[in-house]
C-alpha positions as CSV (number, residue, x, y, z in Angstrom):
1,X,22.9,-5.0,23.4
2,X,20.4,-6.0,21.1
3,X,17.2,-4.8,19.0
4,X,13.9,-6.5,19.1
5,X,14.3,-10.2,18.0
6,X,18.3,-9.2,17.6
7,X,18.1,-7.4,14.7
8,X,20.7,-4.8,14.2
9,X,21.0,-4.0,17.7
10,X,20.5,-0.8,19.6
11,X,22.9,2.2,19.9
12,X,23.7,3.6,23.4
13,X,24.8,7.1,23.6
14,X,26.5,8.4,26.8
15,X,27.7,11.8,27.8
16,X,31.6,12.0,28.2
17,X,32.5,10.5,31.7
18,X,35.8,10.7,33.7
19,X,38.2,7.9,33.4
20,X,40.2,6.6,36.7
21,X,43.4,8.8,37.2
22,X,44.8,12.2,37.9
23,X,42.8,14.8,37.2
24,X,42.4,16.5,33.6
25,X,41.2,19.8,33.2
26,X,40.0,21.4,29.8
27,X,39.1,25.0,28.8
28,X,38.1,26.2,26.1
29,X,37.4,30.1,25.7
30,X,36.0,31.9,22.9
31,X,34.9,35.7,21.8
32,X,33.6,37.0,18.7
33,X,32.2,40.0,17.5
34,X,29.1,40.6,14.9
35,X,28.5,42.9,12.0
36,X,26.8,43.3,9.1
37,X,29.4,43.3,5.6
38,X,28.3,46.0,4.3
39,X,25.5,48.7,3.7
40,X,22.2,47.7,1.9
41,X,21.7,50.2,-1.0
42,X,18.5,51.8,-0.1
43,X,16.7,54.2,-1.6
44,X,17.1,57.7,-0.4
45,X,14.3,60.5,0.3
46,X,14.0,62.1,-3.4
47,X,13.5,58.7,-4.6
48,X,11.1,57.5,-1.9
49,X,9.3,60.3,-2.4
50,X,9.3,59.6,-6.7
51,X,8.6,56.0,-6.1
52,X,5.1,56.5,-3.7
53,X,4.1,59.6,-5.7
54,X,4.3,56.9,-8.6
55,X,2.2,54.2,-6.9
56,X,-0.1,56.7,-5.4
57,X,-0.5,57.7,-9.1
58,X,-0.7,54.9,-10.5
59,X,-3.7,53.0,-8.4
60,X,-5.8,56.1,-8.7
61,X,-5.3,57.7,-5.3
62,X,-4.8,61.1,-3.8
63,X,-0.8,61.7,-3.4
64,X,-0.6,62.8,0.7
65,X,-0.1,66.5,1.2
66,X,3.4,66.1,2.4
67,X,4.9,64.3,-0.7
68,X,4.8,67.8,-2.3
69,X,6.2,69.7,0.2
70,X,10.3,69.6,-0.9
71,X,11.6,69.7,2.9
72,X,10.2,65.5,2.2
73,X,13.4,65.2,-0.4
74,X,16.1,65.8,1.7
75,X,17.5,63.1,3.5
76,X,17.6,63.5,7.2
77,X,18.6,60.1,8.9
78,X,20.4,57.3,7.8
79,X,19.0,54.0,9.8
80,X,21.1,51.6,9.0
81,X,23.9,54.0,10.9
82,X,21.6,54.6,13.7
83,X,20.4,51.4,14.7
84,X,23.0,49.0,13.5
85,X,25.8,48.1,16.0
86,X,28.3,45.2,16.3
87,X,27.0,42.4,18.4
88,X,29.4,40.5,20.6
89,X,30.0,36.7,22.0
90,X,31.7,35.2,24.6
91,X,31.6,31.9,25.9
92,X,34.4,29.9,28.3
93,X,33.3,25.7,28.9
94,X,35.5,24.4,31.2
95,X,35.8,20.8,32.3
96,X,37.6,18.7,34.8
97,X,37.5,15.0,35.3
98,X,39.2,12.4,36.9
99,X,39.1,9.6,39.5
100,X,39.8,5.8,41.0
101,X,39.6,2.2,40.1
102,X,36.1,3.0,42.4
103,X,34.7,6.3,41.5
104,X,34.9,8.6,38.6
105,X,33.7,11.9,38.0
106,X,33.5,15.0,35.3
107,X,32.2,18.2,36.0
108,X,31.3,20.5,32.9
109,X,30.9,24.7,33.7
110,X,29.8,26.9,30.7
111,X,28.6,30.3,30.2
112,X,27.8,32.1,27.1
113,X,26.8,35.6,26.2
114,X,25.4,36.9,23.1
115,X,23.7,40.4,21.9
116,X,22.2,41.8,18.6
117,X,23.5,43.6,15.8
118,X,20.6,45.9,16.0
119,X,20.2,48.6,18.7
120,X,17.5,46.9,20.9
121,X,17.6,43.9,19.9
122,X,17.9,40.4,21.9
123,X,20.5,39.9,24.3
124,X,21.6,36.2,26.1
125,X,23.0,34.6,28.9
126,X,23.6,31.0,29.8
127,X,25.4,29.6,32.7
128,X,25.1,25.5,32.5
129,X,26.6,22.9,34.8
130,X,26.8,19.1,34.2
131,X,28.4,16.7,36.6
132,X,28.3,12.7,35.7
133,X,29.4,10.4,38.5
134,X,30.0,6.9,38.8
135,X,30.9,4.3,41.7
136,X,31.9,0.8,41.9
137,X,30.5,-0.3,44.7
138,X,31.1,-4.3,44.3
139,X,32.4,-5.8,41.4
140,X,29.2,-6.8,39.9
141,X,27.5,-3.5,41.0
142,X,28.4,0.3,39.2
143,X,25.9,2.9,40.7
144,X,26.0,6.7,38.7
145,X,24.7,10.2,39.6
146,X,24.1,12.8,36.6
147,X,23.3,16.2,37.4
148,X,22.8,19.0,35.2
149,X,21.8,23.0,35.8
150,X,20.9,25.4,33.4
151,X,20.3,29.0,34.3
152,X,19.4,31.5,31.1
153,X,18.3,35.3,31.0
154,X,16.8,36.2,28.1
155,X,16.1,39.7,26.8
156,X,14.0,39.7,23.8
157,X,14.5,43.1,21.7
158,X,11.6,44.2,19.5
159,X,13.3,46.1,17.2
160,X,14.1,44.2,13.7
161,X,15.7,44.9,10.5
162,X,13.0,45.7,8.7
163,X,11.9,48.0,10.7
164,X,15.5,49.4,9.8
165,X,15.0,48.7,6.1
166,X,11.6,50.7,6.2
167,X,12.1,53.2,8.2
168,X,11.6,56.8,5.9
169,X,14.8,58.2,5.5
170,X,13.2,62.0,5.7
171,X,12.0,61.5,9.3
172,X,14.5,62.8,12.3
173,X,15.4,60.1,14.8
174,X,13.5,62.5,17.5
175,X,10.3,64.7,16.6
176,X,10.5,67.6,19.7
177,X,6.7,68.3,18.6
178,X,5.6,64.8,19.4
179,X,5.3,65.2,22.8
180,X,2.5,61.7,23.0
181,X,5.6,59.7,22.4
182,X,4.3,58.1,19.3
């Protein structure tokens, strides 16, 4: 096949397609898990607490009521314990493929799952199907059918890591006198 005015040609790129013969079957499965190496050293209540009373103090501005109040120095919740979490994967492709001197065929399945290393955060699943087929109806005539199915669910999480990076490490993962929910 060539290019425009022959130059160079043109490259054809084609999915992988059975071959005649007994059928082959490939699988390939895989599972993994995700984590984060190590702990971020963040800064813990008595410093928080040194560090805004220093910027409050330095641009001029009143340092909030509760900044003085020593129960704001003692640190009550670490967040990267609480919200991280080790995230797992799975995924399994199989394929099978085969055929005659007159008709070939592959079929590809996959699925694939995936979630977040941070409590609420996105989870995934895939399920794909891809089936090529090919017949030789005359010797001068080759007739093909490609199919191909996705199906994904997504759940998108809204928690992320800086939330987990800014969270105040003198608040209490539940406050029993916020009844709003806020």
């Amino acid at each position: 096949i060539y290019g425009a005015r022959g130059a160079n040609g043109v490259i054809l790129i084609t999915t992988k397609s059975g071959e005649a013969g007994p059928m082959k079957m490939d699988v390939n499965i895989f599972t993994g898990f995700d984590f984060w190496p190590k702990k971020w050293n963040l800064l813990n209540a008595s410093q928080y607490v040194d560090f805004a009373t220093d910027a409050l103090t330095n641009a001029g501005r009143t340092i909030a009521p509760n900044l003085l109040d020593s129960k704001y120095r003692t640190d009550v919740t670490d967040w990267q314990n609480v919200m991280r979490e080790t995230g797992h994967k799975t995924e399994a492709n199989f394929s099978f493929s085969g055929g005659s001197e007159k008709a070939v065929y592959s079929l590809f399945l996959g699925y694939r799952y995936t979630d977040g290393i941070i409590k609420g955060s996105s989870t995934n699943n895939n399920v794909h199907v891809r089936s090529k087929n090919e017949f030789r109806i005359a010797k001068w005539l080759k007739a093909g059918v490609n199919l191909s199915f996705n199906y994904s669910t997504y759940r998108s999480g809204w928690v992320k890591a800086d939330a987990m990076y800014g969270a105040l490490p003198y608040l209490s993962i539940y406050d029993p006198e916020n009844t709003k929910g806020l």
